[in-house]
N, C-alpha and C positions, 0 to 999 in steps of 0.2 A: 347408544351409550356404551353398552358391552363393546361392538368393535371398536369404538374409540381406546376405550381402556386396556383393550388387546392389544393393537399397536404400538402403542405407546410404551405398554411393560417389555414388548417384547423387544421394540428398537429398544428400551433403556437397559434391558437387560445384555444385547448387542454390546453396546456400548461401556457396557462396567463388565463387560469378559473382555473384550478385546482391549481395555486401559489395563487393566490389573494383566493379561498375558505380556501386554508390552510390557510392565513394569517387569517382571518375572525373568522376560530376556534381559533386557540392560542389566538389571541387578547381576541374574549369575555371567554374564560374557564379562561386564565389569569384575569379578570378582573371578574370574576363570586365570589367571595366573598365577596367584598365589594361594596356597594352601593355610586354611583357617590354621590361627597356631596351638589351637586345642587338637589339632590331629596332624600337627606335621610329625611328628615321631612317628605316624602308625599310617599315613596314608600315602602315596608320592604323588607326585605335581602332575604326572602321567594320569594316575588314576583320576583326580581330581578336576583335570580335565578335560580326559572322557564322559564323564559323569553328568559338567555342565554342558557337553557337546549332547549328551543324549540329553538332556531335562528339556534346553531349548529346543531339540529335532520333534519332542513329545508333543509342545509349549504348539507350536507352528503348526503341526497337522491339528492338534484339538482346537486352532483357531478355523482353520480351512473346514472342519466339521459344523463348527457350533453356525456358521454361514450357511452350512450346506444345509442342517437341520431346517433353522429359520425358513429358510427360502422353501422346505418341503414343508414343512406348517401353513404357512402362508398358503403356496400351491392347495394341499389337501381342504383348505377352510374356507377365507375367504377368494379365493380364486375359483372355487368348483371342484377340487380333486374328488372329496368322498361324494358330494352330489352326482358327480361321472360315475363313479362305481356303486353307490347302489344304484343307479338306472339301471348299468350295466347287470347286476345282479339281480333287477327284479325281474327284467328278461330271463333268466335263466330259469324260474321257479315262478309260480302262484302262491306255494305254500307260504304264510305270512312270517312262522318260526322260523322257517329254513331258510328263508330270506334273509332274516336277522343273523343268524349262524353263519349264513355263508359268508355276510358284510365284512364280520367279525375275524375270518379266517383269511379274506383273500386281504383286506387291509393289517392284517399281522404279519401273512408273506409278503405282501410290498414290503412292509419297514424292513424285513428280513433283508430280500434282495438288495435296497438300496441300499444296507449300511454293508452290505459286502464287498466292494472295492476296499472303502476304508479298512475293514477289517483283516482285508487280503494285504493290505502296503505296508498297516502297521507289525503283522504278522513277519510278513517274509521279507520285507525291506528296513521297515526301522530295526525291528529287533533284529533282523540278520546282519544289517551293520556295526550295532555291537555288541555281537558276539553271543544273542541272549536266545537266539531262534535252534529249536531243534528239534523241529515239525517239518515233517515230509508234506508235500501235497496231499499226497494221498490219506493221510490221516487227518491232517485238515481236516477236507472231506466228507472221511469219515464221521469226524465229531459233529459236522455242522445236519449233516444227514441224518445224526443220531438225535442231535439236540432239537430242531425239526419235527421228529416222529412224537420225540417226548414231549415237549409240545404241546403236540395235536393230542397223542391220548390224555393227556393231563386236562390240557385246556380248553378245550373243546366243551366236555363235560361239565366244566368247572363253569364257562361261560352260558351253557346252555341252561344249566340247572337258576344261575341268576337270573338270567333270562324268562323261564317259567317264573318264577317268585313278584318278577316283577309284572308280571301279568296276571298271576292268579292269588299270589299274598296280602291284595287289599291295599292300602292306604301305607300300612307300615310294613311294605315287604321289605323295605331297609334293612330292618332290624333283624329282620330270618336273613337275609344274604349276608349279613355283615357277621352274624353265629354260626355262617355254613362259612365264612370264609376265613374264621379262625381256627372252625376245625378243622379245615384243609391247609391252614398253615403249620398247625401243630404236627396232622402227621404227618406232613413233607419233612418237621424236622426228626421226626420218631424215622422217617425210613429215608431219608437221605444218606445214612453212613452207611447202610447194611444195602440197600438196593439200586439206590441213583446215582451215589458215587462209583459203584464199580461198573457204569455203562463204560465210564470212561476212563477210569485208572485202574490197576491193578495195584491192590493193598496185601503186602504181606506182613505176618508178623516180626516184629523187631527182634534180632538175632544178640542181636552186644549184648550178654548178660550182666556185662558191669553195669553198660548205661540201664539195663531197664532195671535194675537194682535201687539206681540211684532217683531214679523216676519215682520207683514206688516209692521209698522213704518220702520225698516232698510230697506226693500227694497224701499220705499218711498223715505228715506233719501240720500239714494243710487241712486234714478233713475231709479229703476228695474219693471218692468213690472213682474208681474207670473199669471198664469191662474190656480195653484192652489198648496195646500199644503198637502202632501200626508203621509201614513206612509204606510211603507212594514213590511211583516212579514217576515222578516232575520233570525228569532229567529228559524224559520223551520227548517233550513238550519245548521245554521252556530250561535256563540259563540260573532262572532265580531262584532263591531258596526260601522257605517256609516252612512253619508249625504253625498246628490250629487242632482247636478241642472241637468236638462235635457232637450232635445227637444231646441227648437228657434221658435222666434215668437209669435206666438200665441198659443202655443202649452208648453212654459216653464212652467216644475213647478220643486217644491223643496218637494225631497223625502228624510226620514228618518228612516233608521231601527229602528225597534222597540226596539232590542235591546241598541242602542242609547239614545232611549226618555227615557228607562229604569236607567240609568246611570248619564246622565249629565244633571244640569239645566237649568230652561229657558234661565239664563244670560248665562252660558257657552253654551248653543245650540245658542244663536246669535252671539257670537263671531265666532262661526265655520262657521257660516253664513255667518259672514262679511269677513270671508277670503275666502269663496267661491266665492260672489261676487266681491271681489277683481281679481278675476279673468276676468269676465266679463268686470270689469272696465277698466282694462289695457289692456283688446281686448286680451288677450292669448289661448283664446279658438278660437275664429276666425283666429289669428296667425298661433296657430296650424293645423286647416284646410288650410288653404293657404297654410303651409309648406306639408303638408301630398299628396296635391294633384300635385303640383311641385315636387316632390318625384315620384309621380305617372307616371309626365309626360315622365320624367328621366325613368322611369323602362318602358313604353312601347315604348318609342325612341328605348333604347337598343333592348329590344324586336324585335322590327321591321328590325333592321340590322341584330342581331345573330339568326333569324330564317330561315335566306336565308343564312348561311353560315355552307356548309356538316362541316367543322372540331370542329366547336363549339356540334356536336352531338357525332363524335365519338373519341374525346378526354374524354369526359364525359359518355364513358363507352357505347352508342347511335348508333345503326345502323341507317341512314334516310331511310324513304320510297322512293325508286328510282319510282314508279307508283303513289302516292299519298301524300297526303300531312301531312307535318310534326308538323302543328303548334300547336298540343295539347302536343306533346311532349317539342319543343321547352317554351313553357307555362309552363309547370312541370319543367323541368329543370333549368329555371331560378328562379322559384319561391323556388326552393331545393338548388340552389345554392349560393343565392343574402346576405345572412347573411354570411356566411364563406368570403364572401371579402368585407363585412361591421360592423364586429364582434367589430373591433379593433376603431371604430369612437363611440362605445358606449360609453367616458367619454363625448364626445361632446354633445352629445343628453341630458344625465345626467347632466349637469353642466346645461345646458339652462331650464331645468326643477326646477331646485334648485333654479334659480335666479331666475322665476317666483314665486314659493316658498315663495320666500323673498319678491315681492313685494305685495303680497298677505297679506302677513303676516303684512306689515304695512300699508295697505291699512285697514286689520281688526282693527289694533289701534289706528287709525284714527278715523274709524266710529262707533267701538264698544269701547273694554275694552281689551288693549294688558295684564290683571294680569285675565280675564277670560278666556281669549285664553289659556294661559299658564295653567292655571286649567282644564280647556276643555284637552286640549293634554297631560298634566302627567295623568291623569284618561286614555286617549285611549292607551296613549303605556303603562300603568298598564295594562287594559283588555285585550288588544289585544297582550300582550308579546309582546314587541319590544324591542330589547336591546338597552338600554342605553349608551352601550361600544363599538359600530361597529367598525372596523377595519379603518383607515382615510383612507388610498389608496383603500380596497375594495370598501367602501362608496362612494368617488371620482369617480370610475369606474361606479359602478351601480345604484346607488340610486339617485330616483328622487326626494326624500325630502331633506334636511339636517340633521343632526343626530341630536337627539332628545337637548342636553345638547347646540352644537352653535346654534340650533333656540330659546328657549327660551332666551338665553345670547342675541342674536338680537333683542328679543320681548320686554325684560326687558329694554332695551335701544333706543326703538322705537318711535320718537314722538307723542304724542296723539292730536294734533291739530286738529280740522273739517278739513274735506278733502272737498275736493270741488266733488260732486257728477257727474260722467262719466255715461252716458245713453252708455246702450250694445247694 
């Protein structure tokens, strides 16, 4: 019955990406001529379509992926791929732990390697076609080398240590892995600004004394606590431009691509501000942790039943070890499985992101300027090509902003009164 109902999600899930991508083309190639008339004064027919020439180049390879995925699911489950590899791996060891550990590692670097073409085409071919690539090989490389190592020392540990719990925790080692795996998400967010992000950016402090003047007043006005204000060098990297707040506590600060500070001014970088902190204000980032980790609790609950039951293995393509234990497989298996039969609650997810969106957005016009917002975001989806024309049911489905044309139409008609200022 399980494999029946695997297939079946997963061809349907096939099938309502690849309707909804096609829609997604026709719509913007149809609409790639003329410029929405909510942004012909501020965008030209050039830029406009570039924009839907990249959405659709994007559209196309993520269809050629989500095929490629499939068919490695398929391969790894019901075909024998992980059954191949632990064989393979229990040849290598007797140890019954290190067996599991290793299952766990060399099936992480497979996903690694296989999604590396794609990630090499979309790097240095899509984005080098317009105009957004500006990564060397070499640094490539570097990052994927670095990303890789971090990884292993993070993850390793992280999986081993469940791994024990689930062998030696009892009946409800769930519930200890699922309280080890929220303290491990907390302090990744405690030390990702001060030690994980600067494996790979270099973060200096913000120089503009005007802008970081103006910075502090809105977060003042705001209620906002920061411990400091950063700029990264994205220009390394990458075309596109960005801000994002980061860390909690004592540890917040607000970081901006440099390609960013390049682009928009003071007043329009405070407005992108104030819908940042809009966020903070209406607790949607904390929201979202609550939800993320109740999510969590949910996937090792399951965990904990379908790891003690033989047909959840070999329905899914899975001989169990009759001498040793299962639970690095049962781990992979759910973790390879758990989207094919939550594929279809993606407009859920999307729609609740959208409506934070929105209250962001008039929390920014409140505390800022809703006609520099709107200046600030026709400038980002110019630079950054984002079509103006998405597809309304694609959009619905996937996207976690609203489409470019009803959030302005929302901003334009947003109250501008003092908000009353929300401590995060």
């Amino acid at each position: 019955m399980l494999t029946l109902l695997f297939v079946v999600l997963l061809l349907a899930g096939i099938i309502v990406r690849v309707w909804l991508s096609s829609r997604q083309i026709r719509h913007v190639v149809r609409h790639r001529d003329a410029v929405p008339p909510e942004f012909a004064a501020r965008i030209g027919l050039a830029s406009h379509q570039r924009a839907a020439d990249y959405t659709v180049a994007r559209v196309r390879l993520g269809i050629k992926e989500r095929f490629f995925d499939a068919a490695l699911l398929i391969g790894l489950t019901l075909l024998g791929g992980l059954q191949a590899i632990d064989t393979w791996v229990s040849g290598l060891t007797s140890h019954d732990f290190l067996r599991q550990l290793l299952l766990i590692a060399v099936v992480g670097l497979l996903f690694a390697l296989l999604e590396l073409p794609f990630t090499l085409y979309r790097q240095f071919h899509l984005e080098g076609r317009f105009g957004f690539n500006r990564m060397t090989p070499g640094l490539f490389f570097r990052d994927a080398v670095k990303g890789l190592l971090l990884t292993a020392v993070i993850g390793l540990p992280l999986a081993a240590a469940v791994l024990w719990l689930m062998a030696q925790a009892g009946a409800y080692w769930w519930v200890w892995a699922w309280a080890l795996w929220i303290g491990f998400s907390l302090l990744t967010l405690l030390l990702a600004p001060t030690v994980i992000a600067p494996l790979f950016n270099k973060f200096t402090p913000l120089k503009d004394a005007e802008l970081s003047t103006r910075i502090q007043q809105l977060a003042q006005r705001c209620g906002f606590a920061i411990n400091g204000l950063f700029v990264m060098d994205g220009s390394r990297r990458s075309g596109h431009g960005n801000a994002y707040f980061t860390g909690f506590g004592k540890s917040r600060r607000i970081v901006f691509f440099d390609t960013l500070l390049a682009r928009l001014d003071g007043a329009e970088i405070e407005a992108v501000l104030a819908h940042e902190l809009g966020h903070f204000a209406h607790r949607h980032i904390v929201k979202r942790i609550v939800m993320s980790f109740a999510l969590a609790l949910g996937f090792f609950a399951l965990l904990g039943w379908l790891a003690g039951q033989p047909w959840f293995y070999t329905q899914l393509g899975v001989l169990p070890h009759l001498n040793g234990r299962n639970d690095a497989m049962a781990l992979l298996l759910l973790f390879m499985v758990v989207p094919v039969f939550t594929f279809l609650l993606t407009p859920l997810s999307s729609w609740y992101s959208r409506r934070d969106e929105f209250q962001a957005d008039r929390y920014a016009a409140q505390q800022s300027s809703s006609t520099q917002l709107v200046s600030a975001l026709v400038k980002l989806y110019d630079d950054n090509a984002a079509t103006l024309t998405p597809d309304p049911v694609h959009s619905a489905f996937y996207d976690s902003h609203p489409p470019a044309a009803i959030r302005i139409r929302h901003l334009n008609l947003a109250p501008v009164a003092p908000a009353v200022a929300v401590h995060s």
